[in-house]
C-alpha angles and dihedrals in degrees: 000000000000094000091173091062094046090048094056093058091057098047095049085054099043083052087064087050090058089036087064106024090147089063090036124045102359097055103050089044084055096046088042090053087042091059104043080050097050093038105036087043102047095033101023091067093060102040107051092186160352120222080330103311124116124250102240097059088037090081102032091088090049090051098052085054095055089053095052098050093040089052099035091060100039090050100054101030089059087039097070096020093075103054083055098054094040091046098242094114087085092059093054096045083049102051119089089271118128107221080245085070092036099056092041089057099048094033091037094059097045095047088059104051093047086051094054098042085056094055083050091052088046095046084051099057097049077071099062093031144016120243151169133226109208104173098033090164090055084045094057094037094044081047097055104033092050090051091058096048098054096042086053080060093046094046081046083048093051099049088044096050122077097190139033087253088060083041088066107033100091101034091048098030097031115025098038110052080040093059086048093053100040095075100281097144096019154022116276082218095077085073141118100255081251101050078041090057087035092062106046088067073062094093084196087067090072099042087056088050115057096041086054083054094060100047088048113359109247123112131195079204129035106267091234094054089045092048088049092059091044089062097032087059090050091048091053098050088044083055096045088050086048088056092041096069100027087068103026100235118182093343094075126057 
């Protein structure tokens, strides 16, 4: 394993993050906070609280989430997608790097600023609201592991797309309406038992879930369904990669 090589891949792309922080970190942290004031302000007044949990730091958990698999996915997916548009990609398939090395410093990197940006998020709302952490050491795990997950699919994204429109149709069409609806904002339990049955087909149910388990302690799902598939989606993307660069497809022409 050439860990110097993988680790100048992350650092380079740790390096555009500092060179826009604005777009990168500042931005997100802004429109996350936009939406626990709007929400919290306009909802929050007329629901007092969920399983005994205001509503303010209800949907904190599911916030954060948005925020990590939004920027999971945007960060990697841009990260390899470049190289390809700009042609660089074939210096790097062609320099002594094992796609091992390659994945873990592209992934790497944007596993980490998602990460970060969600402690941000997370140091910001305390600000806002008070709240409690239960299970820190299933926050940290559900954090990370959800961070690698979805910047395997955006490094799987990247590859797929040929131009920057394909580059935003599922994080903008597909994540996030799926983020929205997978109680985000609210408890799956409110609904009606179909939409109940409806939304469990929804994988970002789980995800929200379970993260929201470890900050209070109440699930829509039970915490060891929503940790397998966690780990069943991981396992899928790292599948996919593995095929990715078994075959070739769309890194050699």
């Amino acid at each position: 394993m050439n860990w110097r090589a993988a680790y100048a891949i992350y650092r380079y792309e740790m390096a555009r993050t500092a060179r826009t922080i604005f777009q990168s970190v500042v931005s997100p942290v802004i429109s996350t906070s936009l939406y626990f004031v709007v929400f919290g302000a306009a909802i929050g007044s007329r629901i007092t609280e969920i399983e005994g949990v205001s509503y303010g730091a209800f949907i904190v958990p599911g916030l954060i989430m948005l925020t990590l698999l939004t920027q999971s996915t945007m960060n990697a997916s841009f990260g390899i997608y470049f190289p390809k548009f700009v042609g660089t990609i074939f210096e790097i398939l062609s320099a002594p790097l094992s796609y091992v090395e390659i994945v873990l410093g592209y992934v790497g990197a944007a596993a980490s600023k998602s990460i970060v940006l969600g402690l941000i998020i997370l140091a910001t709302a305390w600000l806002f609201v008070p709240l409690r952490i239960e299970h820190p050491l299933f926050m940290i795990a559900f954090l990370v592991l959800t961070a690698l997950t979805f910047s395997l699919l955006g490094f799987i994204i990247g590859i797929w797309a040929d131009s920057f429109e394909k580059l935003q149709v599922i994080p903008l069409l597909i994540i996030t309406p799926l983020t929205f609806l997978g109680g985000t904002f609210y408890s799956i339990n409110v609904l009606p038992p179909t939409w109940q049955t409806i939304t469990l087909f929804n994988p970002v149910v789980y995800l929200v879930s379970g993260f929201r388990w470890s900050f209070y302690g109440i699930a829509d799902v039970d915490i060891r369904i929503s940790l397998a598939m966690t780990l069943v989606f991981l396992a899928v993307c790292l599948t996919i990669v593995w095929w990715i660069f078994k075959t070739g497809y769309k890194l050699k022409k």
